[in-house]
N, C-alpha and C positions, 0 to 999 in steps of 0.2 A: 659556105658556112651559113647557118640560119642567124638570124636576131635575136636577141636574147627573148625581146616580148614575142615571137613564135614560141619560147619552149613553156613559158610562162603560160600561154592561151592554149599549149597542149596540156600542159598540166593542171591546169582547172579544168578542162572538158573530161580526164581522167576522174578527177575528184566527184564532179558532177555526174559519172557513171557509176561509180563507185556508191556515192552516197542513194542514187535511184532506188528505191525498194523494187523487188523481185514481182514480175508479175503471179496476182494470184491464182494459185492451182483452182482447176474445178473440182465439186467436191465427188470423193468416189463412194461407192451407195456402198453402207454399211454390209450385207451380205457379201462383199467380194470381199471386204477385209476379213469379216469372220470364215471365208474358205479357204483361205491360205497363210492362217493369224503366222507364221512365222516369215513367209518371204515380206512382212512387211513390217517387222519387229525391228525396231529402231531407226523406224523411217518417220517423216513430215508428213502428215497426212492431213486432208481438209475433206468434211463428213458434213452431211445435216439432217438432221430428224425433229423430232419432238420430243421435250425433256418430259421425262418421269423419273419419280424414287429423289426427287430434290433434298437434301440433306445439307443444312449448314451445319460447321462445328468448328469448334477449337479445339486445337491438340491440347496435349500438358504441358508443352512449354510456352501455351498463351498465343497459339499461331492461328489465325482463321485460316480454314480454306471449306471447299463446296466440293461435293461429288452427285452426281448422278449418271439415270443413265442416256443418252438418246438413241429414239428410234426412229426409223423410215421403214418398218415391217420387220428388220430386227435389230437389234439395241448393244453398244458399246458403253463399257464405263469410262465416265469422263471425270476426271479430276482437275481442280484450280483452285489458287493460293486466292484467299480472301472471299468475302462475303458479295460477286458480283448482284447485280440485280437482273433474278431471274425466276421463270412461275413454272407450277410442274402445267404442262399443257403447250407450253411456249414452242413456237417453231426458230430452230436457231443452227446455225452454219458457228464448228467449229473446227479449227485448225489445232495443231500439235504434233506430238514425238508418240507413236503409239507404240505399247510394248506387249506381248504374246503374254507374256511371264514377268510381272514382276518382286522382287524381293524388299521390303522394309517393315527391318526390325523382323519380327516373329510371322507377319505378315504378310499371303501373297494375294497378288491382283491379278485375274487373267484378263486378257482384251482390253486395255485401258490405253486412253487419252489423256497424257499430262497437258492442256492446253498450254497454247501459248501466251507468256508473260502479258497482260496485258490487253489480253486480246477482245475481250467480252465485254 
């Protein structure tokens, strides 16, 4: 039979795996997404280019968020919630859930990065 403080000192080294963030992917060059935009539709994907088309706005229910697009020789639309601080011209590595096809409200998005919460 083990000690109690064994199951305890296994149970925090669990916790302390658990809580580890995930190592970060390397990013994959915008042309392979755009050749196969569907084996990669609703996957995590990490990209980087240089932003162009920077656009801030508010929706109508008072919501910030930013779209553009980035490129490395060819270009994804990238969308995020609020006004990060960012320049068209800028070189920048980002992460997300990208989708082929997406649908909201009347409107669809092809190739687009919803970044991740936070990330920018």
């Amino acid at each position: 039979m083990f000690p109690t403080s064994r199951f305890i000192g296994l149970g925090f080294c669990f916790v302390l795996l658990a809580a580890s963030p995930a190592p970060s992917a390397s990013p994959t060059p915008i042309a392979t997404i755009l050749a196969a935009p569907a084996s990669f539709d609703g996957q995590h994907v990490t990209v980087n280019g240089t932003i162009q088309q920077l656009s801030e706005r508010t929706s109508r229910r008072g919501n910030d968020y930013t779209t553009f697009d980035l490129c490395d020789g060819s270009c994804v639309h990238v969308y995020s919630y609020g006004h990060p601080k960012l320049s068209n011209g800028q070189t920048l590595t980002v992460s997300g859930k990208f989708f082929a096809d997406k649908h909201v409200g009347n409107a669809d998005f092809k190739n687009e990065i919803d970044v991740d919460e936070g990330s920018l």
